[in-house]
N, C-alpha and C positions, 0 to 999 in steps of 0.2 A: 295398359300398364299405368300405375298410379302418377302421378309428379311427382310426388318427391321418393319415387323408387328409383335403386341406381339404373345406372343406363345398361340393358341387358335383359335377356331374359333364360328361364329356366327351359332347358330340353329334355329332352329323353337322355340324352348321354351327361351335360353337364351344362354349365353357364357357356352361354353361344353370346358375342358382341352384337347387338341389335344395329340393321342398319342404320347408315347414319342417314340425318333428315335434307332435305333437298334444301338449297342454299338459294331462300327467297332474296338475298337481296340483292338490292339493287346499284349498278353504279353511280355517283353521285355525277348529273350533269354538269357541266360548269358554268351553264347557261339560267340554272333553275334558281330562283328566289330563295332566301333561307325563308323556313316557316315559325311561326309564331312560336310552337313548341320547342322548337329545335333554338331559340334565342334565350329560352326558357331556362334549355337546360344547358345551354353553356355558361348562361348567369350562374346559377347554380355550381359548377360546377367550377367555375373560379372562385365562388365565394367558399366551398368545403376544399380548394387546394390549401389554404393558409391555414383550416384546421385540422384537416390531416397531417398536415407538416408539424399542429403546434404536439404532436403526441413525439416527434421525436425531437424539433427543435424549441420548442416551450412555444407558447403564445406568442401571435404574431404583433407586429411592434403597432401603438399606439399613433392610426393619425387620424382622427377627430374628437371631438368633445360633444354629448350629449347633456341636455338636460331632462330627469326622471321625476316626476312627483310619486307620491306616497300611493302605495294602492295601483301601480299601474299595469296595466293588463298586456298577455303575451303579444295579442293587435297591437295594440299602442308601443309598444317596446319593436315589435319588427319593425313598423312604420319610420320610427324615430332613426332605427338602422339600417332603413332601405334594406330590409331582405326581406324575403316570404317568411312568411309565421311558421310554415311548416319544421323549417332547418331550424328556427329558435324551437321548437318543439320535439326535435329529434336531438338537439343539443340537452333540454331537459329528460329526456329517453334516459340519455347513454350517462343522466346522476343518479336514474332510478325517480324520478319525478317525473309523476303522469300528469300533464296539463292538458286543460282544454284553452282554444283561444280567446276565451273570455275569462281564465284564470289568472287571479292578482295575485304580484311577486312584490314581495320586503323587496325595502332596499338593496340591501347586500344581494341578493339574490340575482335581481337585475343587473346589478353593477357587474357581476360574475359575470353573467351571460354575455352584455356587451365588452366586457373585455375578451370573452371570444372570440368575436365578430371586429376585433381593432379597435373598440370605439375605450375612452373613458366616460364616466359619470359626474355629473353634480345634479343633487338632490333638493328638492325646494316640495315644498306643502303644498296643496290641490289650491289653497286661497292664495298663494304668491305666484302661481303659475296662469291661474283665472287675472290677476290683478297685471301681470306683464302682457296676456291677450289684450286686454282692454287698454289698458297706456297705449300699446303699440297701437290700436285704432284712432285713439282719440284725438284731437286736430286739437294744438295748443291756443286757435283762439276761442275754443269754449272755454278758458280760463275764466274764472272770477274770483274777487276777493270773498273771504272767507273771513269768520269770527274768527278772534280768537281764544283759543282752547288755555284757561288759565288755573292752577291747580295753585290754593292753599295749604303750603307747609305749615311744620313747624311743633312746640313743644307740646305737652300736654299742658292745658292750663295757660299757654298766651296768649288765648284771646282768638283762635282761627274762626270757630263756628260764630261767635259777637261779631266778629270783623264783617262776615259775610249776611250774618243778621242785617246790620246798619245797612249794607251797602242794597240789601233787597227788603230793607223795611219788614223781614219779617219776624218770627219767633221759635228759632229752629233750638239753639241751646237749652232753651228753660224745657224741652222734650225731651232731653237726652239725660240719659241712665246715667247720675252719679255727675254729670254735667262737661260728661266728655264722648266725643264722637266718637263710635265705636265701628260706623261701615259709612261706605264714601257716597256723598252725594254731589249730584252734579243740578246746578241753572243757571239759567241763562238772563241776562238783565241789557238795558238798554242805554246806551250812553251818547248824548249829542250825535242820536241819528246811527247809530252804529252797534251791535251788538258784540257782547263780552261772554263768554258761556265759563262759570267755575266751579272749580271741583272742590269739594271740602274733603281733606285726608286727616282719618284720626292722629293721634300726639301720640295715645300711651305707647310703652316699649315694645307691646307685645304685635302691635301692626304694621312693624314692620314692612312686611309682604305688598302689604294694602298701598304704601306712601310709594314702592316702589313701582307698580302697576300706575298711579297716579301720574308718576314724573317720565311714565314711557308714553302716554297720551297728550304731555301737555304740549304747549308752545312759549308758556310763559311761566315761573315759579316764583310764587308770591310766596318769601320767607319771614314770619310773624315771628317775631321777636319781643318778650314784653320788655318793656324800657325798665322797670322794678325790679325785674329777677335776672335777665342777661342770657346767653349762651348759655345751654342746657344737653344734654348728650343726643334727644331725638331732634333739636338742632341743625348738631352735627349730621346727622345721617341726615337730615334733609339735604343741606348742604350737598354732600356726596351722589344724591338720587341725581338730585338736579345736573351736577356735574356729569357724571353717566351717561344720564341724557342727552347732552350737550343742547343744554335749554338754557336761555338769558334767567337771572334774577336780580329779583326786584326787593328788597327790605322793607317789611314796613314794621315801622318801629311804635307798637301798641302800649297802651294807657298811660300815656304820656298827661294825661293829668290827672294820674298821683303824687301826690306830695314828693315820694323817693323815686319817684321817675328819674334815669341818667340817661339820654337819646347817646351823647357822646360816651361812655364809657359804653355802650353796647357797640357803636363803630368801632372804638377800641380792639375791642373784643373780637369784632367780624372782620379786620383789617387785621390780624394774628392770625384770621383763618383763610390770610388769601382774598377777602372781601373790604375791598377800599372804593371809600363811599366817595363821588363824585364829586362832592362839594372839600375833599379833602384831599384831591388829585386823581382820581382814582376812576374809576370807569363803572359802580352798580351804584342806580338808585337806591337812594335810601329815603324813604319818606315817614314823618313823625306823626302818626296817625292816635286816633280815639275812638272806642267803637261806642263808646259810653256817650258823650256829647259830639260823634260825627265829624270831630276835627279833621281836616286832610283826608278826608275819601275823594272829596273830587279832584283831588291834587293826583290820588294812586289811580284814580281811575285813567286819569289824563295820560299819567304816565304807561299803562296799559296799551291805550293807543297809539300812544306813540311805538313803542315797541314792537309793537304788533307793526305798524308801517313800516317800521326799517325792515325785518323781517321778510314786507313783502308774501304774507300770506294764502295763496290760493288752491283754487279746486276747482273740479271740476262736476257741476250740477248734473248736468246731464247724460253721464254716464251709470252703469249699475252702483247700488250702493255700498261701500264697505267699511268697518266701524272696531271698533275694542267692546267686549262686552265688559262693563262697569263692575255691574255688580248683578246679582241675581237671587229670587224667592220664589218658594210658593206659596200663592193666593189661594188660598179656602172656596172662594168662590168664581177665581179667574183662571185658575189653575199655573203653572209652571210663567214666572215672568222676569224678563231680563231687562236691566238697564243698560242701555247701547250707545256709542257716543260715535255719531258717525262723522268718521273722520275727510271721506270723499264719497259725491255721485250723491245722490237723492234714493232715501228709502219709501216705498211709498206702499200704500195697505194692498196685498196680493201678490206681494214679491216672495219669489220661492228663495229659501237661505242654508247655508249650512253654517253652525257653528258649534267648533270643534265636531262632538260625538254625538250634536244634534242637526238635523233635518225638521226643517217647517214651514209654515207659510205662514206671513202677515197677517192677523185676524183683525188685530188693532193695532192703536200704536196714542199713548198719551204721553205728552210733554211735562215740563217740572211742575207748571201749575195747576194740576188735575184734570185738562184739556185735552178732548179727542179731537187728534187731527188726520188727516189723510196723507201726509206727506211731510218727511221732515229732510232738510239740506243741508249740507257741510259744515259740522261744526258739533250740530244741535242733539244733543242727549234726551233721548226719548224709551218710554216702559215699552215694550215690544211683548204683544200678545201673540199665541200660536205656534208655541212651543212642543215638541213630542214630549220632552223632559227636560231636567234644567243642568246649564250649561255650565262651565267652569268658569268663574269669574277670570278675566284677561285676555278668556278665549278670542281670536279672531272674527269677526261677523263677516259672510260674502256674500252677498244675493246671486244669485247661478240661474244661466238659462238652458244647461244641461243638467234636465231635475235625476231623468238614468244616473248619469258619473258621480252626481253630488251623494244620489245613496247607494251608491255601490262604493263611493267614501268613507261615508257614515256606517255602514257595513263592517266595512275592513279594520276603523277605528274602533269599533266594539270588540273585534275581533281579538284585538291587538293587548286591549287593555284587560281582556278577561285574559289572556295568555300571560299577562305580567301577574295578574291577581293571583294565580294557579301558580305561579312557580314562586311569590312570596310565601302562599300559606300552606307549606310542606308539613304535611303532617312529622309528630316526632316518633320518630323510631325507638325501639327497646333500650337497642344500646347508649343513645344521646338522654334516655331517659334516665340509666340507672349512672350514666356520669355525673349530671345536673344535682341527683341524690347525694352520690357519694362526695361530690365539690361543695355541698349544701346548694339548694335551687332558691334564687331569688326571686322574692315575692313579686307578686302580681298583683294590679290593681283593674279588671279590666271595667272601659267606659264605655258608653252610647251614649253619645252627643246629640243633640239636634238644637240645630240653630234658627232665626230668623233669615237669614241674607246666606246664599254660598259663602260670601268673602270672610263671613265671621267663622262659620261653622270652618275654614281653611286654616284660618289663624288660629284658633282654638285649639284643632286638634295638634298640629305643629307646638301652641305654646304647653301643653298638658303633656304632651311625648317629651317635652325637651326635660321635662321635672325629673325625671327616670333617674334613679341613680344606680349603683354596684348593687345596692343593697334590697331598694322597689323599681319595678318597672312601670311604667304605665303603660298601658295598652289599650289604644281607641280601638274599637272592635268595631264601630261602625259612626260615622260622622258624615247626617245629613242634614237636611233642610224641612221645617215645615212641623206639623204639630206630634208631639208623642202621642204614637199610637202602639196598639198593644201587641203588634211585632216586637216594638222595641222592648217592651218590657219582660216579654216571654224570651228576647236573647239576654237579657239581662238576667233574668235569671237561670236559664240556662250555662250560661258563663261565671253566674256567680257574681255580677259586678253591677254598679249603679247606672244607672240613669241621669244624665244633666242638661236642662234644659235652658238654652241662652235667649233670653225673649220671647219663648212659643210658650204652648198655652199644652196639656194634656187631656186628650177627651175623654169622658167618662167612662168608656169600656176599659181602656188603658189603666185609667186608676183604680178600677173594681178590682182587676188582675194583678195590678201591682200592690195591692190589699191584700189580696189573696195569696197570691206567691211570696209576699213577705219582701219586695224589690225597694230600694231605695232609691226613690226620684227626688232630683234636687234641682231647683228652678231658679234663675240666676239674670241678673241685668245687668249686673259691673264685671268687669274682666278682673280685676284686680282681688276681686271678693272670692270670688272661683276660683281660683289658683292659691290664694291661702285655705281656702273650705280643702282642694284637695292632698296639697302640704299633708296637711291634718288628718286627713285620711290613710294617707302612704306612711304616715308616725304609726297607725293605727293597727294595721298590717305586720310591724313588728313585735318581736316579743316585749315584755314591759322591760325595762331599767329600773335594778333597785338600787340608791346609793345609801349607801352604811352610815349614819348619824351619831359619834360615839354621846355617848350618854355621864357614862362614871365608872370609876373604879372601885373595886373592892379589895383587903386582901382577908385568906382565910389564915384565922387565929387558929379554933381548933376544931375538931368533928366529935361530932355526937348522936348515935341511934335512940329515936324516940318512937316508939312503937305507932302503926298505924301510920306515920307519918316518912320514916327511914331516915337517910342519913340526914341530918342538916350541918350546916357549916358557919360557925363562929364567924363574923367579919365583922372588919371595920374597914369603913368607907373612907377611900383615903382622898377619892378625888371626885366633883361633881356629886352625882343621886344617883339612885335606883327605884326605878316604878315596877308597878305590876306589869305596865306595857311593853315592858323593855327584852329584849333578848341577849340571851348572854350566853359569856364563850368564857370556858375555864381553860387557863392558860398553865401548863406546869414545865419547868424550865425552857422558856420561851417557844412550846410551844402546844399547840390548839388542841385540847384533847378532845373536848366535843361543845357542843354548843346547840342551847335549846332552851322555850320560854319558863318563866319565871314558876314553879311551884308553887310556893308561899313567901312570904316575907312577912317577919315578924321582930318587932321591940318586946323583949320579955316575954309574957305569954297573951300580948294582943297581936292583932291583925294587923297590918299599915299597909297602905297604898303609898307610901314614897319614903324613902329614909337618903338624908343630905351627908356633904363630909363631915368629918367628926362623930359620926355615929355609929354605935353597934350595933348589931341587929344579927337575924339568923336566915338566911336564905337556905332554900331547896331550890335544886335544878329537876324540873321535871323528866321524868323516864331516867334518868342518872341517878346512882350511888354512889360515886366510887370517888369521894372529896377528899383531898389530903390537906392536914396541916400546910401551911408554907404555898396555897396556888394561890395563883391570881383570878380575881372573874371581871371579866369587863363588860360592862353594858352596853347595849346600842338599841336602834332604831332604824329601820327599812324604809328610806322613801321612794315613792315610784316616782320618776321621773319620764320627760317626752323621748322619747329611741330618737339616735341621730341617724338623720336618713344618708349621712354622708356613705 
């Protein structure tokens, strides 16, 4: 008989109950050892009591707390819950989810699961969970003092990138596009024995983003203030990063010898925002510097150190490394390369890393002054060679000795973000189609960007979306890093939309194509020039504006048919002129009968091109006949004006 037939079988007469089977077992000694299986399944077996139960009395009540990183597999989750994998496997069964035990669970998904099993969750990233392993190793007297990590605020235009010129003797402003810093750089300089490493963050309005990444790395926040112009609005938002951070600041109060330099109405000013400067009771350096003749840098520098010692700054060299990625490019000939500013542990050439949605290994590694070194330690910002692809500026950097988990990370994060991609770019349906119609559909402007640095190409497209208004949208359709190439130009035209390129260069196949397709590529080094060039363009997109110029009046005296010619109409000009350019609207008791340009205009039986007030003359309306004694004609003029993008 088969197994899973019922118990019975068919006879000649009918179903006969099949004997039953001999009764192997056996009675339990009380003498005998429990066995290994048998301890097995009475674990089990307590653990599915409290989820049996939870189908009639809900889930069983909460008593421990797990911690889950991103990505974590049904292994690592049983583990974390002390049960077998199996039962968390039979628990994803019974939602209709087929896993294997090497399958990763979202968060929620996880969290689910162990609130089965009793437990709750909190969630932390593969790089804060790797960085709590290694704390918890590490023996607090590998401590050592560390630089410290100093980042340059402040406005556009007071002097940040001069300030840090002077203070490394080099000539970093007179390079920059339009004379303002546009992506963050970081070095490192030497002061009485001790090193200082600084960040320089752009001023304009639009890099925001940039100043705020800046003041979640630093240790110290040097606010440039020019003595001449005073508090200023990116000022204030420095002000605020800083604070966020909860980072000390320090004032330096720049080009203090100009003539309209006021040091004290800038205290003024910074003691209204909550900053009161020491020497006026008050608790922030403020120090009166010049980057122009060098006045008081070793005065800010001093105070640096000192700051840096109450502070009390240390790390730990000897442990793996882990860092903020700065900033990030591709190199033409280095390929994919990040700026890392490692914040603890020592990175050194051949370390495996992950950061963010990238996986790679150390190939090189060069420091701010064009230096290949082998090894760089806590503090010190360095170009990191050996990238798969390039990274998201602010991203986390971990060096990992579990190189398996790190891309089975890397994996999941890709996973993740193509999943987000896909449920942004939802195709449009018929019917969202013909509503968009019938509401009138707001114009589109779409862009491909490519920038120099991730951190520009981020702010960019962020400051170009934000122009969008009711009326234009803008839409970055693709914002990357690195030179236009003729991908780009073939979605651009495909899309129908331009090309802008922020500091790269386009290669010669890119521009045959964009020749050829008719794309317009726009090449750009100021932020501030790009953003009015695209203004101008979203004006562009709308229909023209004409506004009505009136010109003069006339009125009609009498009407008279002149053959070949038809009606014309006796006037005199009562107000302003009339030209041949003009368009005119015959008016008959107040109101518009038609309007259309100029037929003829004539003095007697010559021709004129303009008759002024006080004068008779005979006009015709073209395509029109039909003039009465007693109308009025008024004249005008159409100008096209810019569409308001409001």
């Amino acid at each position: 008989m088969h197994p899973t037939s019922p118990r019975g079988q068919m006879g000649a007469v009918g179903l006969v109950p099949a004997p039953a089977p001999p009764d192997t077992r056996r009675a339990p000694s009380r003498g005998r050892p429990q066995q290994p299986r048998d301890r097995e399944r009475e674990h089990d077996e307590k653990l599915l009591r409290p989820v049996r139960r939870e189908r009639d009395q809900g889930p069983p009540p909460i008593n421990r707390d797990i911690t889950i990183s991103e990505g974590v597999t049904v292994k690592e989750l049983s583990e974390k819950l002390d049960v077998r994998a199996n039962l968390v496997i039979k628990k994803l069964l019974d939602r209709g989810i087929f896993a294997t035990i090497n399958q990763t669970l979202d968060a929620q998904l996880a969290t689910e699961m162990a609130r089965e099993f009793g437990a709750s969750t909190s969630t932390v990233t593969f790089e804060e969970e790797a960085m709590w392993e290694v704390e918890l190793a590490e023996d607090t007297k590998d401590l050592i003092r560390r630089p410290p990590v100093v980042t340059i605020m402040g406005h556009v235009d007071h002097g940040k990138t001069s300030l840090l010129d002077a203070i490394r003797e080099a000539n970093v402003a007179g390079r920059e596009a339009g004379g303002i810093t546009q992506h963050i750089g970081a070095y490192h300089i030497e002061k009485n024995g001790q090193k200082i490493v600084f960040i320089d963050t752009p001023g304009h309005e639009a890099f925001t983003r940039m100043r705020s990444r800046g003041a979640k790395v630093t240790d110290v926040v040097v606010l440039v203030v020019a003595a001449d112009d005073g508090v200023m609005p990116q000022t204030l938002e420095a002000i605020d990063h800083a604070r966020a951070a909860k980072v000390p600041i320090i004032v330096a109060i720049n080009k203090i010898d100009k003539v309209d330099a006021q040091p004290d109405r800038i205290k003024q000013q910074l003691s209204d925002r909550g900053l009161l400067a020491e020497d006026w009771g008050g608790d922030v350096v403020m120090t009166p510097v010049s980057a122009r003749t060098r006045e008081g840098l070793d005065t800010l520098l001093e105070m640096i150190l000192l700051v840096a010692e109450i502070r009390d700054l240390k790390a730990n060299s000897a442990r793996p490394a882990m860092g903020s990625v700065i900033e990030s490019k591709l190199d033409r000939g280095r390929g994919p390369v990040a700026t890392v500013l490692v914040r603890n542990g020592t990175l050194r050439v051949g370390d495996f890393f992950i950061c963010g949605q990238v996986f790679g290994k150390v190939r090189a590694m060069i420091n701010d002054r064009g230096e290949q070194i082998r090894e760089a330690g806590p503090s010190m910002p360095v170009e990191v060679l050996g990238l798969e692809s390039l990274p998201d500026a602010g991203d986390e950097f971990q060096v990992v000795t579990d190189t398996t988990k790190a891309k089975q990370i890397v994996l999941y994060r890709e996973e993740k973000t193509r999943e987000e991609a896909r449920s942004k770019n939802k195709r449009l349906t018929l019917e969202q189609f013909q509503k968009k119609m019938a509401a009138g559909e707001t114009k589109e402007l779409p862009i491909i960007l490519k920038a120099d640095v991730a951190g520009s190409a981020e702010v960019l497209s962020d400051s170009l979306q934000k122009l969008s208004t009711e009326k234009v949208r803008v839409n970055v359709l693709r914002a990357g890093v690195g030179t236009i190439n003729e991908g780009d130009v073939l979605l651009a035209s495909a899309s129908e939309g331009i090309v802008i390129g922020f500091n790269v260069k386009i290669d010669r196949k890119a521009e045959a194509t964009a020749e050829h397709e008719k794309v317009d590529v726009r090449m750009h080094s100021i932020i501030y020039n790009l953003t009015d060039e695209i203004k101008k363009a979203m004006a562009g997109l709308l229909a023209p504006v004409f506004r009505e110029i009136p010109r003069g009046k006339a009125e009609v005296r009498a009407t008279f048919r002149v053959s070949k010619v038809g009606m014309v109409a006796g006037c005199m000009i009562t107000d302003g002129y009339i030209n041949r350019e003009c368009q005119l609207r015959l008016m008959r008791d107040g109101v518009a009968v038609h309007t259309g340009k100029v037929g003829s205009l004539r003095r007697f039986k010559d021709d004129v091109s303009e008759v002024r007030v006080g004068m008779e003359c005979g006009i015709t309306i073209d395509n029109f006949g039909d003039t009465r004694a007693g109308d009025l004609i008024e004249a005008f003029v159409l100008e096209k004006i810019a569409a308001d993008l409001g």
